[in-house]
N, C-alpha and C positions, 0 to 999 in steps of 0.2 A: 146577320147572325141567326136567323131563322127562318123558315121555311112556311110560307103562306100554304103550301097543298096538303100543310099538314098542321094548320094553327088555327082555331078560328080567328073571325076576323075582330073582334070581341078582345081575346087575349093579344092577338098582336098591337091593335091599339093599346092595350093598359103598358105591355112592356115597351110599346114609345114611350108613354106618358111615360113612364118609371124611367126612363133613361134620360130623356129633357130634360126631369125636375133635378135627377140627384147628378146627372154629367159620367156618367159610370160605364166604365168599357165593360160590353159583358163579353166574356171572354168565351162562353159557350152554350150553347143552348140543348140539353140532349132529351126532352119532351117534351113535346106539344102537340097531344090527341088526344081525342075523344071515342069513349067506349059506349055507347049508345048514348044515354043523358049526360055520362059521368064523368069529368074530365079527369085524366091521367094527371100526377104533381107533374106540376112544371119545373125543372131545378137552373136555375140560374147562378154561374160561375164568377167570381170578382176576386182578383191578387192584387194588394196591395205589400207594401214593404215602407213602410217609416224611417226613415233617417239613410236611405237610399234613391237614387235614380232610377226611372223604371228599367233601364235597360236597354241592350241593344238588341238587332235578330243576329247577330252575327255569332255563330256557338264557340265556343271556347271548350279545348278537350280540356277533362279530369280526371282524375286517378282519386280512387280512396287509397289509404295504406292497407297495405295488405297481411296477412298471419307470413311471417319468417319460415321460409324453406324447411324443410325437416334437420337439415346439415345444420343449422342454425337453432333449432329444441335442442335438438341431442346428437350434441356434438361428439361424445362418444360413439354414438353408434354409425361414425361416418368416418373414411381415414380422408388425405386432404386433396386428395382428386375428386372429392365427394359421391367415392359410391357407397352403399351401404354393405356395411359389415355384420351380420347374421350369425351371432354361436347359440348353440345349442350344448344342453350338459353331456359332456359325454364327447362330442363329433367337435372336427375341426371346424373354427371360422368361416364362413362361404363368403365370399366376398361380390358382390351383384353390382355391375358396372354396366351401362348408368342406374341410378336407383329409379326404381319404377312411380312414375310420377303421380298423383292422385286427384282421381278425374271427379269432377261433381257428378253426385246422381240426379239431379235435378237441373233440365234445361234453365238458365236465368237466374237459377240461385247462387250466390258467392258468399265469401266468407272472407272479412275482412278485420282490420285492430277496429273496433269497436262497435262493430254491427256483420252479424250473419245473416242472410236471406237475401229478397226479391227485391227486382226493379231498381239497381242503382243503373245511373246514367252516366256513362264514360262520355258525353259533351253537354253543355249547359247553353242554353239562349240566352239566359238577362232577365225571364220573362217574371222574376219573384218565386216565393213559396207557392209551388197549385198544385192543385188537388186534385189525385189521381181517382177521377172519375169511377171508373174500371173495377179497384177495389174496395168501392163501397157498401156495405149490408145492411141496407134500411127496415126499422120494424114496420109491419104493414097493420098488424094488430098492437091494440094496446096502447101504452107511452111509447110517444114515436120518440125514438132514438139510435142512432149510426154510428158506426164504427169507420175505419177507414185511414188513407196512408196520402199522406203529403208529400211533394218533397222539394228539395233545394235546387232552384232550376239558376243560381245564379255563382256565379265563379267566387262570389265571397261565404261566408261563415254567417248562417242565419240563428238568433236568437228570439227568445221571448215568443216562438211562431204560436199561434190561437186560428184554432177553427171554430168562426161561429156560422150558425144556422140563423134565418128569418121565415117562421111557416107563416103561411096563409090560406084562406079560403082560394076556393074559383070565383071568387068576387072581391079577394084582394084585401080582404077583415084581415090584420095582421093576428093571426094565434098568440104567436110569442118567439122571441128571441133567446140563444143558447150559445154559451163558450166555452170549447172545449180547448183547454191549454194543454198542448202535447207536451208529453213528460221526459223528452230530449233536450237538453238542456242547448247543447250546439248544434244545431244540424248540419254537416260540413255541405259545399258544394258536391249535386249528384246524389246524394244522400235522401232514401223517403225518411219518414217518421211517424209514429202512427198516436192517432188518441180515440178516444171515446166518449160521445156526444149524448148526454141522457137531459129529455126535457119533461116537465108536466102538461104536454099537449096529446090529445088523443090520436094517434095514427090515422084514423078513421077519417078525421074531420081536413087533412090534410092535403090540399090541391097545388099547393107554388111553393113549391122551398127555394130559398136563396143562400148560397154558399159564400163568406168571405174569408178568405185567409189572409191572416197580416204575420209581420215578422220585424223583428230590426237586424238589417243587417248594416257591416262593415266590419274595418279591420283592428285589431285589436286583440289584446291574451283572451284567448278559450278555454275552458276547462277539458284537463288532458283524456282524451278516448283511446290510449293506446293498449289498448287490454284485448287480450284473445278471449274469445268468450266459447267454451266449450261445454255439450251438453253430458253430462252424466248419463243420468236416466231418467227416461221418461214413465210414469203409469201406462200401461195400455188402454185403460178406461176409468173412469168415474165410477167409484162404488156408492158414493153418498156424502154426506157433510162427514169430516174427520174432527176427532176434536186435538186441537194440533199440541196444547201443553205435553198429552201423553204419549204425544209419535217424534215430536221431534225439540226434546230435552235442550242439544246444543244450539237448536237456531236461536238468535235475533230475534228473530219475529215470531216463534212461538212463545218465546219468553216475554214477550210483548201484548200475548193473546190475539195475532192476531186472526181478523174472522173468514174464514177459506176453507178449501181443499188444499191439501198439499197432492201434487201433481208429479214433481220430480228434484232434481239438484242440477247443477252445472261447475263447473270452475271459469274463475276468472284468473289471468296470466297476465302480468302486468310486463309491456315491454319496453316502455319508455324509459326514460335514464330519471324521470323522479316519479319519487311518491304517488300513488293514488289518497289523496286523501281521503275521500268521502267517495267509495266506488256504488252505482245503483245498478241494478239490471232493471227491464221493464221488457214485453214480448207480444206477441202479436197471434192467433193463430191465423193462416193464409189456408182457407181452403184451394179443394182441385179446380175451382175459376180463376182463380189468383183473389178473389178479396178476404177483406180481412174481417175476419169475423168476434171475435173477441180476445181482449184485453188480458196479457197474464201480469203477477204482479212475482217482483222476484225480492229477496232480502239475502244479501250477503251477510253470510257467519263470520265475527268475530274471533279471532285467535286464544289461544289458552290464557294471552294477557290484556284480554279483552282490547283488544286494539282491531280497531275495523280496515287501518289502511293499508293498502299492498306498496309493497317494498317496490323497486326495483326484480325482474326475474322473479316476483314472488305470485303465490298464488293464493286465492281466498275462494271459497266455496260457497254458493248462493245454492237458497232455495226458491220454489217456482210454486204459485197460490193462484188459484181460479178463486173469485168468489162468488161465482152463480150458482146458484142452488139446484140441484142434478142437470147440470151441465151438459149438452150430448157434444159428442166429437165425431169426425167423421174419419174414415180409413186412410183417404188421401190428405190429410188435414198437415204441414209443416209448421212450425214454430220459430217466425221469427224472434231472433233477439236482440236488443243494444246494451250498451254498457252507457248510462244517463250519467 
């Protein structure tokens, strides 16, 4: 799992030693060089899953569930050969047969009952919750801290998933240890999920990070994700800290105080046959690399009878909160979302 023309020989003996003592499959190795004196972090890969088998190589296809047809929203606007029926005030009905289908603007991105965006996986190996490399954004200054997307690489329903970090010097002095519990409650199979990993260690002093992700999975009642989750609107940009009591009256969470930017709204669309009782949103932004750059934090509004849960068919309006303090965004920047 590593490449001696590009490790010294220094570090590949410590990562024996480190595999001997703790018995640990590393599952990847993606740096191991040296920039004149200074060694490049070394990040080291490990998936485990509690209360599962590791799995087999053998892939099994998946399906998430997907947002209901249009013929299926609005059903009026459909007669029962499913083409779509277009009036206009004034002019006759036009009737468009087949109704024009709707293409995603983004290669890879999907839109499904309880998660829209990037990188879901229509087959699964067995191989545990791992950690999609690719959309990682590490701080290189300052407190080292990561963001980044996991996901469900096994045919059952993974819980409890936590991504911890281990820094270290290039001589192996452990820094410190960090757990980031991703705030997806289920992660179905195929499914990424994103969290965000803040430590008290200096970036600077950082040469060996070690990645674990653990999960429980099996079978068992999940908490229901069948909710379409659509965006309202978005700001275009960051003007400054808002103070949210006087911008937005009906939310939840401003009546909570809580501390952010308010960014935008969204609806959630409940299509299961019960209750949402307790709906969350939570989001991701995915720059033009694909990684995931930071955390949004979203609060569903409550109804006129102060009742937070979505009916059946019903729909409840969430707001969306950055809390970094002048924030920047970039042009090509998408928003993932789930429904937690």
């Amino acid at each position: 799992m590593y490449d001696d023309d590009h490790c010294s020989d220094g570090a590949v003996a410590r990562l024996r030693r480190v595999q001997a003592a703790t018995g640990m499959a590393f599952l990847g190795l993606l740096a191991c060089a040296w920039r004149g004196t200074h060694a490049l972090p070394l990040l080291l890969l490990v998936a485990t899953s509690a209360g599962a088998s590791s799995g087999s190589l053998l892939e099994t296809r998946i399906a998430l569930p997907v947002v209901p047809p249009p013929n299926v929203r609005q059903p009026g606007a459909f007669d029962e050969s499913g083409c779509a029926l277009i009036s206009r005030l004034g002019a006759a009905t036009r009737r468009i047969c087949p109704a024009r289908a709707v293409v995603p603007t983004t290669p890879g991105w999907s839109r499904h009952l309880g998660y829209a965006g990037p990188r879901v996986a229509s087959r699964v190996g067995g191989t545990g919750v791992v950690l999609l490399t690719d959309t990682l954004d590490v701080a290189a200054l300052g407190w080292w801290r990561a963001t980044g997307l996991v996901r469900n690489d096994t045919a059952e329903h993974a819980r409890d998933v936590m991504a911890t970090v281990t820094l270290a010097t290039a001589n192996d002095w452990i820094l410190g240890t960090a757990t980031a519990v991703v705030p997806v409650r289920d992660v179905r199979p195929g499914e990424p999920a994103p969290f965000d990993l803040r430590t008290l260690v200096r970036a600077e002093a950082v040469r060996r990070i070690e990645w674990r992700v653990t999960a429980t999975n099996g079978p068992g009642p999940a908490p229901t994700r069948d909710a379409e989750i659509e965006i309202g609107r978005i700001s275009p940009a960051l003007a400054g800290r808002i103070t949210l009591p006087g911008r937005l009256l009906a939310s939840e969470a401003s009546a909570g105080g809580l501390e952010g930017s308010w960014i935008g709204w969204g609806v959630l669309r409940n299509w299961s046959a019960d209750p949402l009782e307790r709906p969350g949103v939570v989001g991701m932004w995915i720059d033009e690399r694909g990684r995931a750059v930071r955390m949004v934090h979203g609060r569903v509004r409550r109804d006129g009878g102060g009742q937070i849960a979505v009916p059946p068919r019903g729909t409840r309006t969430f707001d969306l909160f950055e809390r970094e303090p002048a924030a920047r965004r970039g042009s090509g920047w998408r928003l993932a979302l789930w429904q937690t």
